[in-house]
GUVEXBA-146030 format. One record per residue (C-alpha): residue number from 1; z, y, x; residue in one letter. Coordinates in Angstrom, 3 decimals, padded with zeros to 6 digits. Layout:
BEGIN
<atom resi="NUM" w="Z" v="Y" u="X" resn="a"/>
...
//
This chain:
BEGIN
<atom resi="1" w="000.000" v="000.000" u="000.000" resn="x"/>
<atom resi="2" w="-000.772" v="003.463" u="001.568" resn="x"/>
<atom resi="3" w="002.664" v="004.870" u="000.454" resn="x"/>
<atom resi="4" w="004.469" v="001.980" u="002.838" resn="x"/>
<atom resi="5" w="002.221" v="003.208" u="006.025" resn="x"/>
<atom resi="6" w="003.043" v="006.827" u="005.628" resn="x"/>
<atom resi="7" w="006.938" v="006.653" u="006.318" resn="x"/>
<atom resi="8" w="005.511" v="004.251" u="009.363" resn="x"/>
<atom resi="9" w="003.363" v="006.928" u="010.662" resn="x"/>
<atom resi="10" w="004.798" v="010.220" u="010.265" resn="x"/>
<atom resi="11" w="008.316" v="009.556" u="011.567" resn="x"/>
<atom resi="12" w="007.315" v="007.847" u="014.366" resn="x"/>
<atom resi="13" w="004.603" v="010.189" u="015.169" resn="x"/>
<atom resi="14" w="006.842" v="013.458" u="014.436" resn="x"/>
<atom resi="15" w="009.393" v="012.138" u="016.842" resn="x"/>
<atom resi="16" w="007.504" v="010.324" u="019.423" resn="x"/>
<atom resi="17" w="008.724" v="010.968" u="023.082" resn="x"/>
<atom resi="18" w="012.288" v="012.565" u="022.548" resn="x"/>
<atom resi="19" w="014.124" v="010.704" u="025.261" resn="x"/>
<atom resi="20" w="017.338" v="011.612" u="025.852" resn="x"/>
<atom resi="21" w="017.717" v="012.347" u="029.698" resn="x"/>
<atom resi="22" w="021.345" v="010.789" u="028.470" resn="x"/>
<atom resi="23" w="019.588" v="007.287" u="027.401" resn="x"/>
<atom resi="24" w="019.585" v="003.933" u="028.412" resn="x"/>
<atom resi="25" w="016.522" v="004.324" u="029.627" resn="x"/>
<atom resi="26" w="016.809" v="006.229" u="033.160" resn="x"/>
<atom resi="27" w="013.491" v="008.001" u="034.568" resn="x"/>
<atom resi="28" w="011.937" v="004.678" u="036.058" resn="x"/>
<atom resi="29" w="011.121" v="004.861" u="039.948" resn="x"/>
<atom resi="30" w="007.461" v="004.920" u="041.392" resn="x"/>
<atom resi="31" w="005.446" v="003.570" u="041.797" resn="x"/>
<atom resi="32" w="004.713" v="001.493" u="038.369" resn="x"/>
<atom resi="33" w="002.767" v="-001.540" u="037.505" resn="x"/>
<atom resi="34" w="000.429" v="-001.518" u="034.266" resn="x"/>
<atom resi="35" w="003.021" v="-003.471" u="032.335" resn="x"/>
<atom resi="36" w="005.890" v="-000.700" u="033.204" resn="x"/>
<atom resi="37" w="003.395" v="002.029" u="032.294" resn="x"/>
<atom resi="38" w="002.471" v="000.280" u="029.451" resn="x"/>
<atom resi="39" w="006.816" v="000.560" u="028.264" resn="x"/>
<atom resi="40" w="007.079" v="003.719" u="029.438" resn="x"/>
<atom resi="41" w="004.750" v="004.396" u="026.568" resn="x"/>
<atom resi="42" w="006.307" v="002.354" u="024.234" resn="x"/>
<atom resi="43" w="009.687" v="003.822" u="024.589" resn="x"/>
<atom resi="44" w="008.273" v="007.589" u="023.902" resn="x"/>
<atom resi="45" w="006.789" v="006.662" u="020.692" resn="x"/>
<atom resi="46" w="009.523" v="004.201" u="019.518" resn="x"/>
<atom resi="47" w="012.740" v="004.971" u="021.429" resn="x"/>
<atom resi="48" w="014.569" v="006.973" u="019.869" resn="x"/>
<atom resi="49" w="017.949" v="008.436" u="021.960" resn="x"/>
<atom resi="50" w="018.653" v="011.595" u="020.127" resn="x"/>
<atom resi="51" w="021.233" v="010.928" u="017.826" resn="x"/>
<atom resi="52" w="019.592" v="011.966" u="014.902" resn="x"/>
<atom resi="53" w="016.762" v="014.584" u="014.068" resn="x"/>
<atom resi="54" w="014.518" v="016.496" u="011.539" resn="x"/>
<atom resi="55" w="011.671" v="017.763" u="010.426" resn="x"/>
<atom resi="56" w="011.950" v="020.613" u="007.719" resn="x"/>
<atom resi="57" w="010.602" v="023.666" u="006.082" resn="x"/>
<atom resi="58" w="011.745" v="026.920" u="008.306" resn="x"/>
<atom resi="59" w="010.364" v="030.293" u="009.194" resn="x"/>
<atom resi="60" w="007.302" v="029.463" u="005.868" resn="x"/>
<atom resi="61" w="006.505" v="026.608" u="008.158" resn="x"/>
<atom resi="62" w="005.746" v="023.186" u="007.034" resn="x"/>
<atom resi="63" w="004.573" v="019.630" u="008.386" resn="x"/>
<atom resi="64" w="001.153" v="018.606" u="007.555" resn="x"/>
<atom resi="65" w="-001.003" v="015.701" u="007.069" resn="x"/>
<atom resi="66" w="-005.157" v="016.311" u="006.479" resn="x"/>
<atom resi="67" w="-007.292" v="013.585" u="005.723" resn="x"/>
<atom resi="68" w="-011.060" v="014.235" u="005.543" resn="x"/>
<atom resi="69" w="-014.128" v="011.811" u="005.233" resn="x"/>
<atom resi="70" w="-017.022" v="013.328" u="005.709" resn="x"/>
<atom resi="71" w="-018.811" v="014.234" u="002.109" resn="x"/>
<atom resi="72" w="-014.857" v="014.445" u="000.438" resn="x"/>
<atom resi="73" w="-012.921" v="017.528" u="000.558" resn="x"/>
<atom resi="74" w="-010.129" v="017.416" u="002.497" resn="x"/>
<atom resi="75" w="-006.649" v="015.922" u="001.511" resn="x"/>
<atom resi="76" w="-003.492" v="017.772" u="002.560" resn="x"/>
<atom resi="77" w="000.000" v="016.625" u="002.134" resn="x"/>
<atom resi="78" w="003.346" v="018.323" u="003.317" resn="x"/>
<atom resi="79" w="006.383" v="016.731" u="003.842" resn="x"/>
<atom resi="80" w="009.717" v="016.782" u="005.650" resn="x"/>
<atom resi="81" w="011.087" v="013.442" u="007.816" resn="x"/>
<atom resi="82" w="014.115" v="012.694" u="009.110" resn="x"/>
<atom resi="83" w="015.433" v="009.778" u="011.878" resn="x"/>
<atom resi="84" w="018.839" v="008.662" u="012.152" resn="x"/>
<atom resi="85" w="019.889" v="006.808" u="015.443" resn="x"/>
<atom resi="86" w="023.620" v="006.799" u="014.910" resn="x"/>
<atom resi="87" w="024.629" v="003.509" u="013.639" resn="x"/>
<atom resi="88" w="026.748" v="001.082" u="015.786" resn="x"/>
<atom resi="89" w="027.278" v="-002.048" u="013.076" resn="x"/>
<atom resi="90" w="025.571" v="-004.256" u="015.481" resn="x"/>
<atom resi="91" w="022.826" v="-004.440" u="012.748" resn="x"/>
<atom resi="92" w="021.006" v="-001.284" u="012.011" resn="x"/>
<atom resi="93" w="018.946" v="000.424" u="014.851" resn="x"/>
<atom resi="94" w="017.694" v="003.328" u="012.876" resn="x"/>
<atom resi="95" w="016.668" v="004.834" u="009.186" resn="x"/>
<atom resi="96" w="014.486" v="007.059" u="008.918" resn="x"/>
<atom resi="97" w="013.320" v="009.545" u="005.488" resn="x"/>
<atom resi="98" w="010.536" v="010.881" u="004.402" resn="x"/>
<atom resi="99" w="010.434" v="013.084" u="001.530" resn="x"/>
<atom resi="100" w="006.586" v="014.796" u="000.027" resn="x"/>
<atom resi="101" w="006.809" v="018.486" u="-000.882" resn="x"/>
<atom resi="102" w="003.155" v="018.797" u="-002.131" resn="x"/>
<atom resi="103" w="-000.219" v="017.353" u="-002.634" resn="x"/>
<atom resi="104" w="-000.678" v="013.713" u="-004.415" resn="x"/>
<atom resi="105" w="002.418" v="012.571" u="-003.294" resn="x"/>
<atom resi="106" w="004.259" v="015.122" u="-003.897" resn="x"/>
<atom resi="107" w="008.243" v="013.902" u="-004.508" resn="x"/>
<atom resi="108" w="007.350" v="010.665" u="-003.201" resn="x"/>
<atom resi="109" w="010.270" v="009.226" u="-000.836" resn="x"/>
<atom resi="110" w="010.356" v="006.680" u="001.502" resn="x"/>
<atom resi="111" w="013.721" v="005.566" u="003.790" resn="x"/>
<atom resi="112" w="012.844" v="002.656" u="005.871" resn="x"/>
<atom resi="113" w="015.472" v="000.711" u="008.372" resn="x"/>
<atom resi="114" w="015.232" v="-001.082" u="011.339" resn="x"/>
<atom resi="115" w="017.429" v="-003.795" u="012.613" resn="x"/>
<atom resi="116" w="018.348" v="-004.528" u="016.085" resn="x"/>
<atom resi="117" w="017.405" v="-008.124" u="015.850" resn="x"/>
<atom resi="118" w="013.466" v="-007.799" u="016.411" resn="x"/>
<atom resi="119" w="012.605" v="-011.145" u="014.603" resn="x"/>
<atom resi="120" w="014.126" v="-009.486" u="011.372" resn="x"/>
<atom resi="121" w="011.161" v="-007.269" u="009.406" resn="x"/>
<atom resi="122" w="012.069" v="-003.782" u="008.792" resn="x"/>
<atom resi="123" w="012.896" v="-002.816" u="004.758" resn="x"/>
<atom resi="124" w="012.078" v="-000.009" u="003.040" resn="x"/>
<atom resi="125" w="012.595" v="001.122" u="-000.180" resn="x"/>
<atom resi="126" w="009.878" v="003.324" u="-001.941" resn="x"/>
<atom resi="127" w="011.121" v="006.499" u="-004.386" resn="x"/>
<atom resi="128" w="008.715" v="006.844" u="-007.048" resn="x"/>
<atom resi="129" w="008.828" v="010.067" u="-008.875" resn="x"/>
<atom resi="130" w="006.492" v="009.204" u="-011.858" resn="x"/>
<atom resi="131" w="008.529" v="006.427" u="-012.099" resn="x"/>
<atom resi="132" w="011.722" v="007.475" u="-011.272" resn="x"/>
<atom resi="133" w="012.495" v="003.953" u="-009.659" resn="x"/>
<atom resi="134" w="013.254" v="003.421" u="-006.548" resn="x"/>
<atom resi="135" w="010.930" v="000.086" u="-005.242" resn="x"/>
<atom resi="136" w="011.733" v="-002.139" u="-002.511" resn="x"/>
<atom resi="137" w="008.393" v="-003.853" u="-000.594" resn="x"/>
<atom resi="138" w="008.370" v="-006.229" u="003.051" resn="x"/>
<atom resi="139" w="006.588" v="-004.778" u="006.137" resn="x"/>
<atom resi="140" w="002.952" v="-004.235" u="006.426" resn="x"/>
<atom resi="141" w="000.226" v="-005.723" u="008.759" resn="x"/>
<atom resi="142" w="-000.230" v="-004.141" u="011.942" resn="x"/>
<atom resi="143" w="-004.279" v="-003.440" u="010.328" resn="x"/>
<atom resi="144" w="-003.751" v="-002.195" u="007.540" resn="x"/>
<atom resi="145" w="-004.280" v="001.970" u="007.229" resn="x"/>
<atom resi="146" w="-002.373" v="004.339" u="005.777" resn="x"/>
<atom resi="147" w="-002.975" v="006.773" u="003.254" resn="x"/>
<atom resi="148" w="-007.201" v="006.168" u="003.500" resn="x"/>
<atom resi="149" w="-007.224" v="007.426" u="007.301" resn="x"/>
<atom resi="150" w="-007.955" v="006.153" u="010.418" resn="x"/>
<atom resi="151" w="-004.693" v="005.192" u="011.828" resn="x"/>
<atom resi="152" w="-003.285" v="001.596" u="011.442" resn="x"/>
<atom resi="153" w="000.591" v="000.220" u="011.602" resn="x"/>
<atom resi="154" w="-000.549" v="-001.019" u="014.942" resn="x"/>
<atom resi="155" w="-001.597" v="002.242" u="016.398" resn="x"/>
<atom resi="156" w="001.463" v="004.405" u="015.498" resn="x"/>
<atom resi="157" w="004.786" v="002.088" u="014.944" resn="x"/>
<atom resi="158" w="004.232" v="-002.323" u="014.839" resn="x"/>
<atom resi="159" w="002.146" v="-002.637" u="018.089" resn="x"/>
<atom resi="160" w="004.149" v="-003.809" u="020.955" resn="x"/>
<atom resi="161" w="002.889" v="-004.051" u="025.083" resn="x"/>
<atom resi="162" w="003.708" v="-007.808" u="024.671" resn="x"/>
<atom resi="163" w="000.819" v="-007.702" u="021.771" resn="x"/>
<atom resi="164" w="-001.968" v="-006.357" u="024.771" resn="x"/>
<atom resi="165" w="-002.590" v="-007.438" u="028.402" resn="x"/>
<atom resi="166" w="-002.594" v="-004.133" u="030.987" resn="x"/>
<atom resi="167" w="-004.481" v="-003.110" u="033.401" resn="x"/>
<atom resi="168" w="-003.940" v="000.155" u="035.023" resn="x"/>
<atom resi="169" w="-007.386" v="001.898" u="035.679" resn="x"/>
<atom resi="170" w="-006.085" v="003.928" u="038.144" resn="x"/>
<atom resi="171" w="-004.931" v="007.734" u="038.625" resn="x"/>
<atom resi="172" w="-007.029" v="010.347" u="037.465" resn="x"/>
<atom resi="173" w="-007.074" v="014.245" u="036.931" resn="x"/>
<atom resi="174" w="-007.597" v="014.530" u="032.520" resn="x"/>
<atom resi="175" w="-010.772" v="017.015" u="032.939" resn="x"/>
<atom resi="176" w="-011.094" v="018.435" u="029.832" resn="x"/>
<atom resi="177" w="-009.652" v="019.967" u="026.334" resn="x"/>
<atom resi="178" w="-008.656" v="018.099" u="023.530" resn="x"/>
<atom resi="179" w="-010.295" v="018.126" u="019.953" resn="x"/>
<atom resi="180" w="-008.737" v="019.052" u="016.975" resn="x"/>
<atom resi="181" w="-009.901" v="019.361" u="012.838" resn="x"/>
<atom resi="182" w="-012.040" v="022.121" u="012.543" resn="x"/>
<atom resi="183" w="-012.120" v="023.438" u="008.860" resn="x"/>
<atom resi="184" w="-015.221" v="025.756" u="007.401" resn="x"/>
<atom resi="185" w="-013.855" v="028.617" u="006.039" resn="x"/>
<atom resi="186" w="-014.278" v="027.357" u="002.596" resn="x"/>
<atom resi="187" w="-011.990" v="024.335" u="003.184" resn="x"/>
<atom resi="188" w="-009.060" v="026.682" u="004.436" resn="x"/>
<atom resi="189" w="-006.004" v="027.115" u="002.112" resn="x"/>
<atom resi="190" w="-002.940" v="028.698" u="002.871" resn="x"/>
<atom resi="191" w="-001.112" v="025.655" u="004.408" resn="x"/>
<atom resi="192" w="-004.495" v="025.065" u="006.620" resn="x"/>
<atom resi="193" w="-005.773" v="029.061" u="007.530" resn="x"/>
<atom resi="194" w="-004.015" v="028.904" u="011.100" resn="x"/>
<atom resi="195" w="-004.121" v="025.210" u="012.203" resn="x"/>
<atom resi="196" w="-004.060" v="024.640" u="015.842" resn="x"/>
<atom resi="197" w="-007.009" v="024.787" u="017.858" resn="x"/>
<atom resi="198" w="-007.974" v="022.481" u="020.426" resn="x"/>
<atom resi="199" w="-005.858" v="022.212" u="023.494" resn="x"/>
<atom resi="200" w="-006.415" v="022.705" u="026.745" resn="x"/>
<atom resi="201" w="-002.800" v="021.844" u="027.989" resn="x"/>
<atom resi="202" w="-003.547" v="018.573" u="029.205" resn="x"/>
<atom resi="203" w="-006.420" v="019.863" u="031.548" resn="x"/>
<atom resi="204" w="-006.088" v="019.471" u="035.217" resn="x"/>
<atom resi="205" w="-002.996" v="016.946" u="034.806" resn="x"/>
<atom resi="206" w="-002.753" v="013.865" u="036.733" resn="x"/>
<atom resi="207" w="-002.798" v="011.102" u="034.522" resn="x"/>
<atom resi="208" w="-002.791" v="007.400" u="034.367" resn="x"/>
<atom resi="209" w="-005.929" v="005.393" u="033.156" resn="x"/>
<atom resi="210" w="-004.742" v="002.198" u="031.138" resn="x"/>
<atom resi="211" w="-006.252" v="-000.127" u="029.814" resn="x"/>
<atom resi="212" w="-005.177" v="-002.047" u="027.117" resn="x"/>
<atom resi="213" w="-006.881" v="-005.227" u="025.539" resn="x"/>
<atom resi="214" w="-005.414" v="-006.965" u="022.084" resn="x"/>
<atom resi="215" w="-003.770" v="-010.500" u="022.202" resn="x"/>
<atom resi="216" w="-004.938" v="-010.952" u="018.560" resn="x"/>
<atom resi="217" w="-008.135" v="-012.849" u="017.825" resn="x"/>
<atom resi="218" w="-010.839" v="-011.246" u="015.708" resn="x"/>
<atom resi="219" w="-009.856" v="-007.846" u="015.936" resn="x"/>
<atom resi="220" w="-010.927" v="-004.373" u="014.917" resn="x"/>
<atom resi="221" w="-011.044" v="-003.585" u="018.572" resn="x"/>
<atom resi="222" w="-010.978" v="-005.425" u="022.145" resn="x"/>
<atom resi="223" w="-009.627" v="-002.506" u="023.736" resn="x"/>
<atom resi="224" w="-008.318" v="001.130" u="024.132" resn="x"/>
<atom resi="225" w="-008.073" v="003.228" u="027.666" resn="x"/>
<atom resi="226" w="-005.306" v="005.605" u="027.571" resn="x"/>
<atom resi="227" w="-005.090" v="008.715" u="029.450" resn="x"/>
<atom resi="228" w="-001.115" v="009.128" u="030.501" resn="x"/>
<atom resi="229" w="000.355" v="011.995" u="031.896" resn="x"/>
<atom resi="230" w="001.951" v="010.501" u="035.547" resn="x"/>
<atom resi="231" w="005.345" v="012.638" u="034.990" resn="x"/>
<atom resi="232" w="006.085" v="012.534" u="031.512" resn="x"/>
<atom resi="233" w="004.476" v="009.760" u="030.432" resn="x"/>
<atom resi="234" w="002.795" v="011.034" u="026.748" resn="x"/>
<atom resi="235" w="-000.607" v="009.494" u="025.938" resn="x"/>
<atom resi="236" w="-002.886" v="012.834" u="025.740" resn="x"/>
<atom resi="237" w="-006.012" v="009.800" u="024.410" resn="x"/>
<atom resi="238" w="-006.681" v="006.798" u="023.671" resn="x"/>
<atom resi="239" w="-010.416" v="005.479" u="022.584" resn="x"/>
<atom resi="240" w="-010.820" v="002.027" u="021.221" resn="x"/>
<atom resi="241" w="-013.626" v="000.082" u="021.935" resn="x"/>
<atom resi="242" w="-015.475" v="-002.890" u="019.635" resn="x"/>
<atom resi="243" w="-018.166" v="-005.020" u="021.191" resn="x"/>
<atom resi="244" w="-018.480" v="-002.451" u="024.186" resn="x"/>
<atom resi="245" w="-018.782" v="000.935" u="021.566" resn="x"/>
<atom resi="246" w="-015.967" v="003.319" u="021.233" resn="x"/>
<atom resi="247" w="-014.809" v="003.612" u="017.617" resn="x"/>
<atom resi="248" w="-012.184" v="005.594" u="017.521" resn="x"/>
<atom resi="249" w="-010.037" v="008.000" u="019.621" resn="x"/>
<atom resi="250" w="-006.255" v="009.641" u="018.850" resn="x"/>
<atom resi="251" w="-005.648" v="012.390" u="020.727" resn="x"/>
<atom resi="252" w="-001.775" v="014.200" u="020.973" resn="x"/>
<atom resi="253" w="-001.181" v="017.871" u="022.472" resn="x"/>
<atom resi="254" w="002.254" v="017.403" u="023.683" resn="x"/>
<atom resi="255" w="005.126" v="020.116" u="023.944" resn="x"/>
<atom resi="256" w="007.843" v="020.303" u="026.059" resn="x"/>
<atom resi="257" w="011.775" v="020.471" u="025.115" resn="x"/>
<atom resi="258" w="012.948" v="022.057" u="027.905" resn="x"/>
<atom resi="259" w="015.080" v="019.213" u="029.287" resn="x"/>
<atom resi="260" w="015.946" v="017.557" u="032.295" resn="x"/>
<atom resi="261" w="014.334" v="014.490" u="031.326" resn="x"/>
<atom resi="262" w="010.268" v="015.381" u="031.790" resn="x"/>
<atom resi="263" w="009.856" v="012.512" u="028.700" resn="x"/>
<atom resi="264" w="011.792" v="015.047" u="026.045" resn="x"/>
<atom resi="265" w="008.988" v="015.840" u="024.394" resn="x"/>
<atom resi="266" w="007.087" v="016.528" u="020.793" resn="x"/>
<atom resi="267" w="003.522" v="017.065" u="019.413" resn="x"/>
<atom resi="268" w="002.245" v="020.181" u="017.942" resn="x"/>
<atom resi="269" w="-000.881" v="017.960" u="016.726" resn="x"/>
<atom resi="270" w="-001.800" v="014.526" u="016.333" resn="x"/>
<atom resi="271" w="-005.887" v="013.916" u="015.815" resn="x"/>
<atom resi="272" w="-007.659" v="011.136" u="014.912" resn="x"/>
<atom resi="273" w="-011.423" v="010.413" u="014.671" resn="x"/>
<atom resi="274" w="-013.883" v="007.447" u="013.696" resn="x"/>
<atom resi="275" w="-016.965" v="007.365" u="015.893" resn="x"/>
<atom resi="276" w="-018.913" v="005.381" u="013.444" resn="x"/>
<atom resi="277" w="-018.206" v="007.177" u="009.859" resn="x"/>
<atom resi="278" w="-016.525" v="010.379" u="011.313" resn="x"/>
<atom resi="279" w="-013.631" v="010.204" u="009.553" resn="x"/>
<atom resi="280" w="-010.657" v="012.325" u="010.993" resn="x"/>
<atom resi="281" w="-007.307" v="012.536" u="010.082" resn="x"/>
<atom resi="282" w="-004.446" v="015.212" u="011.934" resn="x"/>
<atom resi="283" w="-000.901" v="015.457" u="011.703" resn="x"/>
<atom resi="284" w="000.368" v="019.237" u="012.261" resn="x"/>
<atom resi="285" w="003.934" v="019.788" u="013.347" resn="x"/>
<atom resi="286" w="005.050" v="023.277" u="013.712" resn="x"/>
<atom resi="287" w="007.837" v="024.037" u="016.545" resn="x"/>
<atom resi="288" w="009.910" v="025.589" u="014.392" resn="x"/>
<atom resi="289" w="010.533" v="022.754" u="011.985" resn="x"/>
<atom resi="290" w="012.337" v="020.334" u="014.178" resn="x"/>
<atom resi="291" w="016.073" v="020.075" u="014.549" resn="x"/>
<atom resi="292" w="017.381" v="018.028" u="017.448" resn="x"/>
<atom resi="293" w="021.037" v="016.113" u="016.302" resn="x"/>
<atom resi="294" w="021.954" v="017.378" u="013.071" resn="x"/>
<atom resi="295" w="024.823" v="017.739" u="011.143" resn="x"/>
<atom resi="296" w="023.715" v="015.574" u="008.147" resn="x"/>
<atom resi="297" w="025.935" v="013.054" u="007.087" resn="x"/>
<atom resi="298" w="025.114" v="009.054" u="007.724" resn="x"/>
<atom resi="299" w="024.723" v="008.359" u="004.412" resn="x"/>
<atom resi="300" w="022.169" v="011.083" u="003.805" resn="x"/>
<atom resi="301" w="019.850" v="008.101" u="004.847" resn="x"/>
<atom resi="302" w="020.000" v="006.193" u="001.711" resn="x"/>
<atom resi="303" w="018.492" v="005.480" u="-001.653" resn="x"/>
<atom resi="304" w="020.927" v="007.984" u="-003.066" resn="x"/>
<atom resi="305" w="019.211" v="010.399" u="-001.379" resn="x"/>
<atom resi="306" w="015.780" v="009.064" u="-002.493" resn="x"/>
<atom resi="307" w="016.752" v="009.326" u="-006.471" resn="x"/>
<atom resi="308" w="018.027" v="013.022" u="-005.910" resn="x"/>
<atom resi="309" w="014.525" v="014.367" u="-005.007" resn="x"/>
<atom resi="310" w="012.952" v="016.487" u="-007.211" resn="x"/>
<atom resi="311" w="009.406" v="016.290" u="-008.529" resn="x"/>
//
């Protein structure tokens, strides 16, 4: 169901690479082998050491997801997410929340929690507002898209290094800009007028070239090559290739926190596009909406919280 990917996609995406220089995950020592590359990666998109943190409305500024197929206006959704680390039963790794402010799914909610036993599936329960019932579904398929993108499970939250061999490329200087949505002025709206434009941060950086090359047979792709930043480890692109094509790419402009730990980091933009149909899809998170450890209570992640949302 696309409502089950979202939560999948957006949290991990809006939170991806905030390491705490306080983890238990220490700056790792050079120099690294593909495999240790490979989890350095991992850990920024899925390791979250902050003890809890948020994405909200502030300053008129909202988080954004666009959708747009070419021939079909473009979809836009807002939302706020939130990830809660702080749990030491022994059972629960994290919860996270994502509530809709506007567009289709607007007062949709979706909590989802992990365990810390990785045989056991993560659950999440669903908040329907038409409804007004909150549903409870199993874990998707590491193929399956979300919300009529481009992205999968796999490429944002499920996939694991042990699910891909590595090979590291070698290092390389990342030689040019990268792409973002560009909207005619027709398909602008309020939420969309000042989207970011393509960034050029990454240029001139020393990154890694990885390649990576699926464990499952019969795949939508053999492969992706990675571009990694060599200090902080974020993954500026990735392009899949099928049968020796590319077919896709995702593409992340990366901010800094201002830590001690290089890794602290969070995207302003997150850009996705298919080669073969030109779909894209872009996830737009504004500075100014994320809070770093929070004083929201535990239980705020729970399906209380889902039935209180308003349509």
């Amino acid at each position: 169901m696309k409502y089950r990917i979202i939560l999948y996609t957006i949290t991990l995406l809006i939170f991806s690479h905030s390491i705490s220089a306080n983890s238990d995950h220490p700056y790792p020592e050079k120099p690294l082998t593909a495999n240790q590359i490979a989890y350095q990666v991992y850990l920024g998109l899925h390791g979250m050491h902050q003890k809890n943190a948020a994405v909200r409305k502030a300053k008129g500024k909202v988080a954004i997801v666009l959708n747009r197929t070419p021939g079909k206006r473009v979809s836009i959704n807002t939302l706020e997410a939130f990830i809660n680390n702080n749990f030491d039963d022994g059972i629960t790794e994290s919860k996270q929340l994502a509530i809709f402010k506007s567009g289709k799914l607007k007062g949709t909610g979706i909590l989802m929690t992990n365990y810390i036993d990785s045989a056991r599936q993560p659950s999440i329960s669903l908040w329907l507002p038409t409804m007004r019932k909150v549903r409870r579904m199993v874990a998707p398929n590491h193929s399956d898209k979300w919300m009529g993108t481009n992205m999968t499970y796999g490429d944002v939250y499920l996939r694991k290094p042990e699910h891909e061999t590595h090979e590291l490329i070698g290092i390389t200087t990342f030689g040019d800009c990268l792409s973002s949505m560009q909207l005619k002025q027709s398909e602008k709206t309020k939420r969309t007028k000042n989207l970011p434009e393509s960034s050029c941060a990454p240029k001139g950086k020393e990154v890694y070239q990885l390649k990576s090359s699926t464990k499952f047979k019969g795949w939508w792709y053999d492969y992706h090559i990675t571009d990694i930043d060599v200090q902080t480890f974020a993954p500026y692109r990735s392009i899949y290739f099928k049968d020796g094509k590319q077919i896709k790419s995702i593409e992340a402009d990366w901010k800094s926190l201002n830590k001690p730990d290089p890794r602290m980091l969070v995207p302003s933009y997150i850009y996705a596009k298919s080669f073969g149909d030109g779909q894209e899809s872009m996830l737009v998170i504004p500075f100014d909406t994320i809070e770093l450890n929070t004083d929201l209570p535990d239980n705020f992640w729970s399906e209380r919280t889902l039935r209180k949302i308003k349509r």
